[in-house]
BALOBA-1460 file (C-alpha; in Angstrom, 3 decimals):
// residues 159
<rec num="1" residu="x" x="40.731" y="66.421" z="-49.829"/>
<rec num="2" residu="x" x="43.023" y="63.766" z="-49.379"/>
<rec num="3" residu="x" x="40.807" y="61.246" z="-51.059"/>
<rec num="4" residu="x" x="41.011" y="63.779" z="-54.338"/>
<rec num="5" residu="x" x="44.274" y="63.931" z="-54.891"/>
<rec num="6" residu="x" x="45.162" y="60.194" z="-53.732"/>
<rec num="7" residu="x" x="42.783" y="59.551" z="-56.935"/>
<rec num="8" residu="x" x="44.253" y="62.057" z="-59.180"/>
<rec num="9" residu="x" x="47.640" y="60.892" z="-58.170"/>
<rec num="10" residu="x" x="46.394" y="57.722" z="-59.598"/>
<rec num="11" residu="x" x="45.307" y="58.836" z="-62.995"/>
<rec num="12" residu="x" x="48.309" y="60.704" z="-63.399"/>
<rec num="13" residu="x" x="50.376" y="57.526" z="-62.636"/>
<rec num="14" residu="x" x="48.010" y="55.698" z="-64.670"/>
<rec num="15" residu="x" x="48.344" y="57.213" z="-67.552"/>
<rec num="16" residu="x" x="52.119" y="58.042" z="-67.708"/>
<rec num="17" residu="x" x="52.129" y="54.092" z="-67.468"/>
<rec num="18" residu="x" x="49.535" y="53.565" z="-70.459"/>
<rec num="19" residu="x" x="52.049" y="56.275" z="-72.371"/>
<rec num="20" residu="x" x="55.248" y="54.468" z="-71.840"/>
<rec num="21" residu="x" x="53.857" y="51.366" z="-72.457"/>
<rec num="22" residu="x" x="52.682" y="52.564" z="-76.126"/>
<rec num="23" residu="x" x="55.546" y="54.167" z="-76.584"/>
<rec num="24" residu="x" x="57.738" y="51.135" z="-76.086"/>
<rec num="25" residu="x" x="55.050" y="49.745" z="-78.554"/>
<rec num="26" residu="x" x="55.715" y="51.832" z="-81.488"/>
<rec num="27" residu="x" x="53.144" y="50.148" z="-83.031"/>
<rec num="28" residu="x" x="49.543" y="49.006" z="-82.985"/>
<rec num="29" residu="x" x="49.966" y="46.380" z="-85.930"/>
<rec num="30" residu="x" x="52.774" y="44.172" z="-85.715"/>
<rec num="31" residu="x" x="54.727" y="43.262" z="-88.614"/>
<rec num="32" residu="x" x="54.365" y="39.522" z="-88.324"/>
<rec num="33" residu="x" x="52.971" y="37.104" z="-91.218"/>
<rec num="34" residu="x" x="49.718" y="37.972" z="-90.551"/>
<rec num="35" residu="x" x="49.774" y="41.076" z="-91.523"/>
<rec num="36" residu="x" x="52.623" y="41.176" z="-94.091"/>
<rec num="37" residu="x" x="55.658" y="43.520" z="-94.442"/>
<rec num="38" residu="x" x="55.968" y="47.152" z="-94.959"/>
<rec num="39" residu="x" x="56.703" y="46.675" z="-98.505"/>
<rec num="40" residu="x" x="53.208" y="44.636" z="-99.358"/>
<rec num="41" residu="x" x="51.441" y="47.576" z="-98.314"/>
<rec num="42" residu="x" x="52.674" y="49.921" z="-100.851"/>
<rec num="43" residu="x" x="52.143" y="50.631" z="-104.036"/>
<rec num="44" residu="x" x="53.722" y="50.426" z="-107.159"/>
<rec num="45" residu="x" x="53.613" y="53.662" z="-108.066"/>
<rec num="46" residu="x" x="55.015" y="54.547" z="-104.158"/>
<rec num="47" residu="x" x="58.150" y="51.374" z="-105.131"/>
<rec num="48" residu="x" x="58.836" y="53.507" z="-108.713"/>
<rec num="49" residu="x" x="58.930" y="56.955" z="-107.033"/>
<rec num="50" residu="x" x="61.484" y="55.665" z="-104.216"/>
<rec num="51" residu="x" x="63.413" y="54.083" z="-107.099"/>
<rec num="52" residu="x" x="63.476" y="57.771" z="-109.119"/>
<rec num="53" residu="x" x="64.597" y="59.405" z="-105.713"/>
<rec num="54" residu="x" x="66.917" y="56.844" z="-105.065"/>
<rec num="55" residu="x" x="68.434" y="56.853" z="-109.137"/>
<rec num="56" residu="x" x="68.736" y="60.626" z="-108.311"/>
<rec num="57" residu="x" x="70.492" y="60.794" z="-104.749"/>
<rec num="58" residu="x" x="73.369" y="58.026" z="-105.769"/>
<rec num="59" residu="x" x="73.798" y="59.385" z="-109.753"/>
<rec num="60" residu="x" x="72.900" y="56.365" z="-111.354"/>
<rec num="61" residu="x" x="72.542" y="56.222" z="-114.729"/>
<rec num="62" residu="x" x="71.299" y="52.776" z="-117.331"/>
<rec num="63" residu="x" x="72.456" y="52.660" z="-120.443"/>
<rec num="64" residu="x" x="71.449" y="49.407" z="-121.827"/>
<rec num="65" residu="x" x="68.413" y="48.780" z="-123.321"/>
<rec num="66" residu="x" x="66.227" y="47.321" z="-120.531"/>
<rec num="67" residu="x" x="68.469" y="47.810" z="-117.674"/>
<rec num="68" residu="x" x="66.326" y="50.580" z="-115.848"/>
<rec num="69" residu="x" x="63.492" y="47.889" z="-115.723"/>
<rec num="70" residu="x" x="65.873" y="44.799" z="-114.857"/>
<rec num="71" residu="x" x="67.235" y="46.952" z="-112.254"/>
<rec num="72" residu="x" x="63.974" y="48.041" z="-110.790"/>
<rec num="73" residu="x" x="63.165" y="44.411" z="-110.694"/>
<rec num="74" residu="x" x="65.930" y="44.011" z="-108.345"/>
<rec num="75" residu="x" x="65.305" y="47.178" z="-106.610"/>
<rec num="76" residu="x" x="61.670" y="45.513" z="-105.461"/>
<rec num="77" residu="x" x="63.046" y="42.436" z="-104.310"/>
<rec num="78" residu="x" x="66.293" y="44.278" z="-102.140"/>
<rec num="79" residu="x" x="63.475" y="46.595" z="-100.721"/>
<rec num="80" residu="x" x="61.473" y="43.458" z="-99.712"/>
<rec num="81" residu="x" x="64.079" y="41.934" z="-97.742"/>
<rec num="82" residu="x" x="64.686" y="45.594" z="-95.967"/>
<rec num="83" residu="x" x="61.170" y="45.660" z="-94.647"/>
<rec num="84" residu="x" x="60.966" y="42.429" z="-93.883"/>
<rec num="85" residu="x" x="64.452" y="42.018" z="-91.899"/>
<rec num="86" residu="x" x="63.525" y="45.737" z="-90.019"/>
<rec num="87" residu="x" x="60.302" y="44.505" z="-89.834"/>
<rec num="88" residu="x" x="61.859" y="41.623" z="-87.193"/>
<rec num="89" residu="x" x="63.292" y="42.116" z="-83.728"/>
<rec num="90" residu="x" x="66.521" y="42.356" z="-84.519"/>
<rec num="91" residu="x" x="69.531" y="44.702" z="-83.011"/>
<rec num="92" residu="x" x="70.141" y="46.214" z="-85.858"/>
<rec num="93" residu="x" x="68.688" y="47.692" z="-89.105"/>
<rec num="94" residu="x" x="69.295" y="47.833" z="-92.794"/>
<rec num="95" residu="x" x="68.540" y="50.302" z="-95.386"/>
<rec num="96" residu="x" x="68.729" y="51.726" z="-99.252"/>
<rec num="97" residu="x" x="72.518" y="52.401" z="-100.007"/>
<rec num="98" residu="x" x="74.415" y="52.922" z="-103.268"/>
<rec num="99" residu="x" x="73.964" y="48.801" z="-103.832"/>
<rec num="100" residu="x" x="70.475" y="48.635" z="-103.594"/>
<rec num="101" residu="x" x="70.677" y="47.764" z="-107.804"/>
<rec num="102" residu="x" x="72.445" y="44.776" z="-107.502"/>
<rec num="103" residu="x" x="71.818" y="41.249" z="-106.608"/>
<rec num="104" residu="x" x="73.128" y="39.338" z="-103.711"/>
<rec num="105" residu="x" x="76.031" y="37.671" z="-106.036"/>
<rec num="106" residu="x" x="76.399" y="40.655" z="-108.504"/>
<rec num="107" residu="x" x="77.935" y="42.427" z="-104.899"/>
<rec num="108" residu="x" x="79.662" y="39.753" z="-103.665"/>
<rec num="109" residu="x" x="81.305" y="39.666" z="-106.868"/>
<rec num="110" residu="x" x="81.927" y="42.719" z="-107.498"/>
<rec num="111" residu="x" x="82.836" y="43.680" z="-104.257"/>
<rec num="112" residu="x" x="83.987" y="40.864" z="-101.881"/>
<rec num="113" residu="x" x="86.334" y="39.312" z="-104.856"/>
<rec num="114" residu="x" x="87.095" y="35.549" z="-105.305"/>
<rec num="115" residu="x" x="88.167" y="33.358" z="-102.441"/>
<rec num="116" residu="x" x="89.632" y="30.371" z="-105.169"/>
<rec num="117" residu="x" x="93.304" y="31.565" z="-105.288"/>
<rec num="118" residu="x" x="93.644" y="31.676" z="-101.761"/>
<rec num="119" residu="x" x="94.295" y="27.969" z="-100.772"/>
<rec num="120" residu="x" x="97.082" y="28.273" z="-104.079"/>
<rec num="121" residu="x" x="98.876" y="31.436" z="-102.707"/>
<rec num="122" residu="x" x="99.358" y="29.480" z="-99.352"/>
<rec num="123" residu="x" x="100.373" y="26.444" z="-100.783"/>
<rec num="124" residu="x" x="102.839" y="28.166" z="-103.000"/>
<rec num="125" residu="x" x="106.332" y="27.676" z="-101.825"/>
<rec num="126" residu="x" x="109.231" y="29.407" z="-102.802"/>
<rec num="127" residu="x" x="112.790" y="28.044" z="-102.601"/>
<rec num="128" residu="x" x="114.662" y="31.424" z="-102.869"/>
<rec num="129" residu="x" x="115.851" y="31.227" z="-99.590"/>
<rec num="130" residu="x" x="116.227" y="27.166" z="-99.552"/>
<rec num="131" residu="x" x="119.931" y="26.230" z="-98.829"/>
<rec num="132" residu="x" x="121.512" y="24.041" z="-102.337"/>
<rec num="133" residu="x" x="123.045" y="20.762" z="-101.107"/>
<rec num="134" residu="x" x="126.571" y="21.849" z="-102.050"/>
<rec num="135" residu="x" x="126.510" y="24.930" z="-100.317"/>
<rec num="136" residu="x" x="128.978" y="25.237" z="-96.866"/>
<rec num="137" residu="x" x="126.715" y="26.926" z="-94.375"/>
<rec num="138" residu="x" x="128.615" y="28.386" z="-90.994"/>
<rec num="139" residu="x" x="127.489" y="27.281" z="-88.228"/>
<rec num="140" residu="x" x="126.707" y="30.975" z="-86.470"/>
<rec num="141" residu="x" x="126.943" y="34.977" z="-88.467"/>
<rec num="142" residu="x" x="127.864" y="37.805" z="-86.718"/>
<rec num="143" residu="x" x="125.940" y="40.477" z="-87.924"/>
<rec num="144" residu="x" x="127.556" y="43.108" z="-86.936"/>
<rec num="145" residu="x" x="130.206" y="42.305" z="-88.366"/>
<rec num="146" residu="x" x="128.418" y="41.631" z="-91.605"/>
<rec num="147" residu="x" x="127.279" y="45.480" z="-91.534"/>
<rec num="148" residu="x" x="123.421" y="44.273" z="-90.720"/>
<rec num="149" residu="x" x="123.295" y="46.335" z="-87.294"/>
<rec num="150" residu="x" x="123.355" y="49.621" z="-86.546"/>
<rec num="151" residu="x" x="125.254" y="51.211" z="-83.996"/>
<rec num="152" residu="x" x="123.108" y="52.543" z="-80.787"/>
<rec num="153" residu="x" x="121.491" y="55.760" z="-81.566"/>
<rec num="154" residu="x" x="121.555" y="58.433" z="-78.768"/>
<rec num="155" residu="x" x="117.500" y="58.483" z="-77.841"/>
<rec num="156" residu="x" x="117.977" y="61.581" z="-75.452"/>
<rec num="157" residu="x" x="116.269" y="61.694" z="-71.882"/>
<rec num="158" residu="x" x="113.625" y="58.867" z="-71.441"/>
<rec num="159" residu="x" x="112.078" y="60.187" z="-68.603"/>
């Protein structure tokens, strides 16, 4: 009897190990070079109908002549690097958002601005406060005097 469920005991450890362990998994093919990303593995048709979904769920709309296909160009190549960066160990993930259209300098453009007039706006000085040569500075101000201080207001209890 105790031989029986000593041995059962076992399998049932056994395999709650051999679960966890392919749980922690997630996976029976990795996602190294060997075996390419997620996104060589599907097919065109599969790219074009995640582009449709994704025209439809962020209301985008081409105009130009060619831009649908230009845009599904870049579409490809921003889905690439998503499966290929999730497809690494990393701590984080990335994903389709309302800038999947546009190339890596088209958004920093767009939306990160221009870092040139920086270094001018710092070097910029102004001389609006700058003291003239013939002007007779005192040597200390008063300002309460001068009207720049207010009186104490009553706060109430602080406690």
């Amino acid at each position: 009897m105790g031989l029986i469920r000593s041995s059962t005991l076992m399998l049932v450890l056994l395999f709650v190990v051999f679960t966890l362990s392919s749980a922690f998994d997630m996976s029976i093919v990795s996602y190294d070079q060997t075996h390419g990303t997620k996104s060589s593995w599907r097919t065109d048709a599969e790219v074009m109908a995640m582009y449709e979904e994704w025209l439809v769920k962020h209301g985008k709309n081409y105009n130009a002549l060619g831009e649908k296909e230009n845009r599904f160009e870049v579409f490809k190549d921003n889905l690439m690097f998503i499966d290929q960066h999730n497809s690494e160990n990393r701590t984080y993930t990335v994903g389709l958002n309302r800038f999947a259209d546009l190339t890596n300098e088209e958004y920093r453009s767009m939306y990160l601005g221009t870092r040139t007039g920086h270094k001018k706006r710092l070097s910029k000085t102004s001389d609006r406060y700058a003291p003239r040569v013939d002007d007779s500075l005192p040597d200390s101000v008063d300002w309460r005097k001068e009207g720049a201080v207010a009186e104490v207001k009553d706060q109430g209890r602080l406690w």
